[in-house]
C-alpha positions in Angstrom: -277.6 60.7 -164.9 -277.2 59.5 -161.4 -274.1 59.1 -160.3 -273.9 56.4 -157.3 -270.9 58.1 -155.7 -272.1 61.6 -155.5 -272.5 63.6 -151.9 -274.4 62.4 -149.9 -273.4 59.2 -151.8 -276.0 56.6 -152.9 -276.5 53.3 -151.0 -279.1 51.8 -152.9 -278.9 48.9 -154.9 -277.5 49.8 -158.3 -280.0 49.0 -161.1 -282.7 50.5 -159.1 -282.7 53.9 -160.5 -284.8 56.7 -159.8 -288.2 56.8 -161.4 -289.8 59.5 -163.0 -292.5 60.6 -160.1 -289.2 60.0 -157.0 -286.5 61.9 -159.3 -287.4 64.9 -156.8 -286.0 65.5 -153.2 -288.8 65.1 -150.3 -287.7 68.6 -149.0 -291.1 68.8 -147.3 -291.5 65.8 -144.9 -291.2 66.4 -142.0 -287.5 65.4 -141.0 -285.4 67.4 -139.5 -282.5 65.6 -140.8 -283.6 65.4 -144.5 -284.1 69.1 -144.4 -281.0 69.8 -143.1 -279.4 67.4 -145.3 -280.8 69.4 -148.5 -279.9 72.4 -146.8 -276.5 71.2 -146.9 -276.8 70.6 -150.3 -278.3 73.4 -152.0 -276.4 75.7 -150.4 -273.0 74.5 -152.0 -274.5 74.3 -154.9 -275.3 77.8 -154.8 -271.8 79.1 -153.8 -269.9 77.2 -156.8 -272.6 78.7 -159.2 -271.5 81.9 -159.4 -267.6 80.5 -159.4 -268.7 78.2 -161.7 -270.3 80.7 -164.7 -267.4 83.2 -164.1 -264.6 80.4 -164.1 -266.3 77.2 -165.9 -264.5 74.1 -165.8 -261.3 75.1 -164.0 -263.1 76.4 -160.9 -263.8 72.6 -160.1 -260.2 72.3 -159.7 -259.4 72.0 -155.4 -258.5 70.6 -152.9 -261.2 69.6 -151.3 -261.3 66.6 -153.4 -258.2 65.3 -151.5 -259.5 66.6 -147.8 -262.6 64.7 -148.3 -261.1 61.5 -149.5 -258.5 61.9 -146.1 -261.8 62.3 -144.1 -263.4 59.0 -145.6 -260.3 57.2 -145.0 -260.2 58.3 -141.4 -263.4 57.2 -141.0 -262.6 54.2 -142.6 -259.8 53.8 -140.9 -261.5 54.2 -137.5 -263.8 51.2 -138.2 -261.2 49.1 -139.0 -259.4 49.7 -135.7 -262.6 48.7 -133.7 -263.2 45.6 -135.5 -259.4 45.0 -134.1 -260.2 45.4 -130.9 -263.2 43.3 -131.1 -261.1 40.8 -132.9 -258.6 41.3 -129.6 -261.3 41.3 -127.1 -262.9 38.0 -128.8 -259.4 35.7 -128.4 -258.9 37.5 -125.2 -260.1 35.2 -122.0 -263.2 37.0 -120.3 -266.2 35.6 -118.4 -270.0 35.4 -119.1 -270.3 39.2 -119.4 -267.3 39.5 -121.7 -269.1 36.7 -124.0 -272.5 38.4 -124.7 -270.6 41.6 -125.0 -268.2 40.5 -127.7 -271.5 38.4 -129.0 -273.6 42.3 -129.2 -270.2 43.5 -131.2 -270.0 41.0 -133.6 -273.6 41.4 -134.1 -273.1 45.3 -134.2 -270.6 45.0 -136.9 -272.9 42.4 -138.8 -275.3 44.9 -139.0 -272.8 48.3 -140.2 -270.5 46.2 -143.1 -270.4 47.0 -146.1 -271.7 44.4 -148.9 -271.0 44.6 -151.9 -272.8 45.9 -154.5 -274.0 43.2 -156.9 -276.5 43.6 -160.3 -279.7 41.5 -161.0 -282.5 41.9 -163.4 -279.8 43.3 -165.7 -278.5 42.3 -168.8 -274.7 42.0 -169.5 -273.7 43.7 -173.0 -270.9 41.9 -173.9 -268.3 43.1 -176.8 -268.5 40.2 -178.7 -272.5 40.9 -178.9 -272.9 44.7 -178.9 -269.6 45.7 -180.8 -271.6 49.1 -181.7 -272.3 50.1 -178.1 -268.9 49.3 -176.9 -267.7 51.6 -179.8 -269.3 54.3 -178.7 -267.8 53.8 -175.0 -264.7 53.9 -176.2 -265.3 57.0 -178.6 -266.5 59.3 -175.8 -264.2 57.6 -173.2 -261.6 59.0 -175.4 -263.4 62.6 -176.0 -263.8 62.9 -172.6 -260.3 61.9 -171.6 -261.7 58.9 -169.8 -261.3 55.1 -169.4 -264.6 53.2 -171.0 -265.9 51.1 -167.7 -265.2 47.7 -167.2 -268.6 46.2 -167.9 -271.9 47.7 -169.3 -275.5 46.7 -168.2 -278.8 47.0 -169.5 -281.6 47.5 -167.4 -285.7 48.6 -167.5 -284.8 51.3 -165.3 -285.2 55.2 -166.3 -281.7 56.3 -165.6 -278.2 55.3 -166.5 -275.3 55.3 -163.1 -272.2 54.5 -163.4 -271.4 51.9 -160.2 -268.8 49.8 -158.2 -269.4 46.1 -158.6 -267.8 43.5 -156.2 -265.4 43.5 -153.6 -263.2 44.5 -156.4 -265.1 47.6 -157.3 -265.2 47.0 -161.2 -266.6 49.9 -163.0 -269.8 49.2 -164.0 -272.5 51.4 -166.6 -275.8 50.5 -166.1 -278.0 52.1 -168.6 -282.0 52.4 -168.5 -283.8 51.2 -171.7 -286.9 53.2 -171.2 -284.4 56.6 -170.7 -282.1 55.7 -173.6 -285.3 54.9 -176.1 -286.5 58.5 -175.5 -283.6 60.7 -176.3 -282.2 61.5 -179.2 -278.4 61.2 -180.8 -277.2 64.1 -179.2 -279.0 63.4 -175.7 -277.3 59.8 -175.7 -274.3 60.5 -176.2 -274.3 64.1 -173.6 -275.9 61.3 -171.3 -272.6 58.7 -171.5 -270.3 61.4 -171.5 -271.7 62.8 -168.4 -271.1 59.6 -166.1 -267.9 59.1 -168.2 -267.2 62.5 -167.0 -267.2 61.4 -163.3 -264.6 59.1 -164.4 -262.7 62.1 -166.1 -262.7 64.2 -162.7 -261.4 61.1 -160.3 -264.5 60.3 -158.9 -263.6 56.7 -159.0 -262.1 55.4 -156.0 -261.9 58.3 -154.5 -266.0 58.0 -154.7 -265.7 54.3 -153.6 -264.0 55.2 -150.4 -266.3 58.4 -149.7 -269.3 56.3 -150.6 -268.3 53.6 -147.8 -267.2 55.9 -145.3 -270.7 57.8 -145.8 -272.7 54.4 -145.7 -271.2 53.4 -142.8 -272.2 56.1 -141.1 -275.5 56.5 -142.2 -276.4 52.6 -141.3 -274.8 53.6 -137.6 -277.2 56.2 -137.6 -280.0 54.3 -138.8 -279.7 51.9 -136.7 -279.6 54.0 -133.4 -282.4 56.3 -134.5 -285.6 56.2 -132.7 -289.0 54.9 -134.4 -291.6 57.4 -135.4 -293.7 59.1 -132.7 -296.9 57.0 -134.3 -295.1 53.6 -134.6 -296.8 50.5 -133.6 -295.1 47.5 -131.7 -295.9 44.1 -131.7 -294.7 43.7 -128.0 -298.1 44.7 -126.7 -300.3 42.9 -123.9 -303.5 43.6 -125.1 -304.8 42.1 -122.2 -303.8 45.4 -120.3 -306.5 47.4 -122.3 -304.4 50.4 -122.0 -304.3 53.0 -124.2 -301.6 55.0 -123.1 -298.8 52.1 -122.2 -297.6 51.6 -125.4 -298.0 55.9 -126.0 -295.6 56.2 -122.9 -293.4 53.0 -124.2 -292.9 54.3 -127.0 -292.3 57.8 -126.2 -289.4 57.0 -123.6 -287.7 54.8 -126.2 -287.7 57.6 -128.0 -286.3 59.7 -125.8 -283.4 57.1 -125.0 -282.8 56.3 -128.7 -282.5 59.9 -129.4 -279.8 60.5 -126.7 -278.1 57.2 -128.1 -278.0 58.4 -131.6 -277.2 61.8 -131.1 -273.8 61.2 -131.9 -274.4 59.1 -134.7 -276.3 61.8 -136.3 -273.9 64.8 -135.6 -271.5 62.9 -137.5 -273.3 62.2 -139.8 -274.6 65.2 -141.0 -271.2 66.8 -140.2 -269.7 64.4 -143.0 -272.3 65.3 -145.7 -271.5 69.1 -145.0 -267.9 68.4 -145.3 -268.5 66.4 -148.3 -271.4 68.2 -150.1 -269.3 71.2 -152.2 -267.3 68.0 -153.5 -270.5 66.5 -154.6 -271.8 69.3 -156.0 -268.4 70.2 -157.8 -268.6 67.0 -159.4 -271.8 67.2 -160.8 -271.1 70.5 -162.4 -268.2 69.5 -164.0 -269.8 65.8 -165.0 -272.2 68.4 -167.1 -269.0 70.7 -168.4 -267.1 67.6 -169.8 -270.0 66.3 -171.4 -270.6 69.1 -173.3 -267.3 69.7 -174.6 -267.8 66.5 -176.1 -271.8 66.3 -176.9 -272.1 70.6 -177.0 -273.9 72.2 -174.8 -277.0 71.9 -176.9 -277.5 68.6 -176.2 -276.7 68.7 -172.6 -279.3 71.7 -172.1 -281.7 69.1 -174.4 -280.8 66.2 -171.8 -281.6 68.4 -168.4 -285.2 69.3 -170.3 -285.8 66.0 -171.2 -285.3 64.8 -167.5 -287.0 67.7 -166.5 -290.0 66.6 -168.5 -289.3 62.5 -167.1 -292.6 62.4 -165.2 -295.0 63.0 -168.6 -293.2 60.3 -170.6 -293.4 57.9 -167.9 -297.6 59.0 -167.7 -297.4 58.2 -171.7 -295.6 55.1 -171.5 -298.0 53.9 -168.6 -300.8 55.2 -170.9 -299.4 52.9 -173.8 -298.8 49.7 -171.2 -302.7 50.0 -169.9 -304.0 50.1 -173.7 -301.4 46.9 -174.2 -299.5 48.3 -176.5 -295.6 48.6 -176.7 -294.5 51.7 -174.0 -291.4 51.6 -176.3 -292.9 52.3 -179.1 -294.6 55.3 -177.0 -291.2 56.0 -176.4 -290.2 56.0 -179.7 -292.8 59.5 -179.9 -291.0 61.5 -177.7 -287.8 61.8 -179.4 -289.9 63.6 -182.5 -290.2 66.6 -180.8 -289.2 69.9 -181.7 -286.2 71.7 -181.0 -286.0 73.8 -178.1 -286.7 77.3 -178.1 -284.9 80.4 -176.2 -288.5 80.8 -174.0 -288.8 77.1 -173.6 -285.4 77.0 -172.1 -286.6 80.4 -170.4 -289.7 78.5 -169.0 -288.3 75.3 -168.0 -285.6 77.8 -165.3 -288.0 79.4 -164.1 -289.9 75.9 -163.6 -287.3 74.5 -162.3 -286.3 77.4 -159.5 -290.2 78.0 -158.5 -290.4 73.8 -158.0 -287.0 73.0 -156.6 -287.0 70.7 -159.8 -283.4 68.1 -160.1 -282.5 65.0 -160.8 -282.3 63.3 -156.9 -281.6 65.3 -153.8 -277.8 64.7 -154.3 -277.9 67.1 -157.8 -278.1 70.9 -157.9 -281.2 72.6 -158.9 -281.5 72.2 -162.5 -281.7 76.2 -163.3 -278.5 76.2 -161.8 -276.9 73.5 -163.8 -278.6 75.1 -167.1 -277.5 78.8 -165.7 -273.2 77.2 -165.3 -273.8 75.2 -168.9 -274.8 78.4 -170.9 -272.6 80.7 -169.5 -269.9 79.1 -171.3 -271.5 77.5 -174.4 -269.6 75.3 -176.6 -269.7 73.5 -179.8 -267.9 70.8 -181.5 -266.5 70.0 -184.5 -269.0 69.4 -186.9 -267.4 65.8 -188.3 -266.8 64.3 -184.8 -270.6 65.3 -184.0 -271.8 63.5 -187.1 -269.4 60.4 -186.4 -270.6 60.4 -182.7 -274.6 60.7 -184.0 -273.9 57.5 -186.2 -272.2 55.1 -183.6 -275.5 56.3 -181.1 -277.7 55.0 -184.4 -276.0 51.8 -185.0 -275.7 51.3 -180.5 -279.4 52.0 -180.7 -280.0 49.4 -183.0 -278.1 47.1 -181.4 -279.8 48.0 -177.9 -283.5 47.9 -179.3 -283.1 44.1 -180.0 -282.9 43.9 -175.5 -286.6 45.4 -175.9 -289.0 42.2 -176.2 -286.5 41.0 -173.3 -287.3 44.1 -170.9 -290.9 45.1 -172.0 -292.8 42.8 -170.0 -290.6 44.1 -166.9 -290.8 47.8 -167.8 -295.2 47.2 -168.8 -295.6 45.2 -165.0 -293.4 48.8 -163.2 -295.9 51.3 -165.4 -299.3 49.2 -164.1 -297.8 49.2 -161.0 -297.3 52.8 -160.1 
């Protein structure tokens, strides 16, 4: 359920997801800038909720979607036009100074481009191999009003994204074994159709381009920020038996680094605020679409499940230090018994009291259970039982990858 392009958009390496115990925003440490980017967040996410359970779907509908996408491309855009004048300034004929300045650009530049993003420790389902998975794409592509992505990937990870591969951006799912093993029928398929549903509300290139733009700027800032008052260099003379040089060294970088950066930072954070109610919009509606297709049953089933992510990674660790199968632990937790009215009641409540979501980029998960209630839906009982047995037979397929990701998933539960 993350979704790479979402505001503040993710730059990590796709295929990484979230685990369990990190699938909570460090609200608490310390950072001034991590605060105020959650700030940022939660407080959009408030101000569509109540537009969201009065209006549903259609309040998603702006067009900040297109003001945000003209902001990324100016920042873009901007980027461009200094590597052109760096180009210019490198042909141009200059002296010793000139050189090791237009040497510090290039270098500058080296360090702020974009790579692209590129997939390992996965495994490729092809639709020659996994006909039953691809079928199932293409069913809730359709039910979502979607195009199925380009490529899907299976990895040992406890999340499914939906991601930009290459320089040429090719839609890519990457789905999490351990996740999918746990859920039931109804929980898979509210799970595809909610990154399908990113695809449904245009956050494809659109994402791309806002994800860029907001990496760029956040490796700008990075880059200029200051080291942590308690930060130890290796550029000490020892020999000085001074306690307080590297203290004061340190300090006064600081202090220049934090004038340098300044700007860096502003415009940073300024970015995320323009883009966060975008984010946030997206999200909500990712959750709307996938229950007109999945109900909202299953999506309420899905959030709980997540919810509840850090317990079945503790019983899959359990199973892993007693060498037995964690999948087969797995297989346990989809046994569990419907969900109640006060289990839905407790898990809010849980969830507003904790600050509990997905990653800092989602809104609180009360709120997302508080906009998918308010307008409950069900569907037809013959597509539901048709969707249930393609997520059987794309199960069966997909359990086959198990002895192939097991030792991988038993080494990252002894690990943590």
């Amino acid at each position: 359920m993350t979704d790479h392009a979402s505001s503040p958009p993710a730059t990590a390496r796709p295929g990484t997801t979230l685990r369990p115990h990190e699938a909570r925003p460090q609200t608490s440490d310390g950072s001034w800038v991590a605060r105020r980017r959650q700030r940022v967040t939660d407080v959009a996410a408030r101000r569509l909720h109540d537009d969201l359970v009065a209006r549903g779907v259609t309040a998603t509908r702006s067009a900040r979607g297109t003001t945000v996408t003209v902001l990324a491309c100016l920042v873009l855009g901007v980027a461009a036009v200094a590597v052109g004048l760096l180009v210019w300034a490198t042909v141009a004929p200059k002296g010793l100074w000139g050189w090791l300045g237009v040497v510090a650009g290039w270098a500058f530049v080296g360090a702020l481009v974009p790579r692209p993003v590129r997939l390992s420790e996965t495994v490729r389902l092809e639709p020659a191999d996994f006909p039953a998975t691809h079928r199932l794409l293409a069913d809730l592509a359709d039910g979502v009003g979607a195009r199925a992505p380009v490529e899907v990937h299976l990895d040992a990870g406890w999340g499914v994204e939906l991601v930009a591969v290459g320089w040429a951006a090719r839609p890519t799912l990457v789905v999490g074994l351990p996740l999918w093993t746990c859920l039931t029928d109804d929980e898979r398929v509210a799970l595809l159709c909610h990154e399908l549903g990113h695809v449904r509300n245009g956050d494809g290139l659109r994402a791309v381009l806002v994800g860029q733009a907001h990496g760029l700027l956040d490796r700008l800032a990075t880059l200029l920020t200051p080291l942590p008052r308690d930060a130890v260099s290796d550029l000490v003379d020892d020999s000085l038996e001074v306690s307080r040089s590297q203290t004061t060294m340190n300090g006064l970088g600081r202090l220049v680094l934090t004038v340098v950066s300044a700007p860096a930072v502003v415009t940073l954070l300024a970015f995320e605020r323009a883009v966060s109610q975008e984010g946030q919009q997206r999200e909500y509606a990712a959750d709307l679409r996938a229950a007109e297709v999945a109900g909202t049953a299953a999506v309420v089933r899905l959030l709980l499940t997540t919810m509840g992510l850090a317990g079945v990674h503790t019983l899959a660790g359990a199973a892993a230090r007693r060498r037995e199968d964690p999948f087969t632990a797995l297989d346990t937790v989809r046994a569990r018994p419907d969900l109640t009215a006060r289990d839905i009641a407790l898990a809010r409540s849980r969830a507003r009291e904790h600050d509990l979501r997905w990653d800092a980029a989602h809104p609180r998960d009360d709120l997302r259970l508080g906009v998918l209630e308010a307008h409950p839906t069900t569907p037809e009982p013959e597509a539901l039982a048709d969707r249930r047995a393609l997520a059987r037979a794309a199960d069966a397929e997909l359990a086959g990858q198990r002895p192939a990701l097991t030792r991988r998933l038993r080494d990252e539960l002894l690990d943590t």
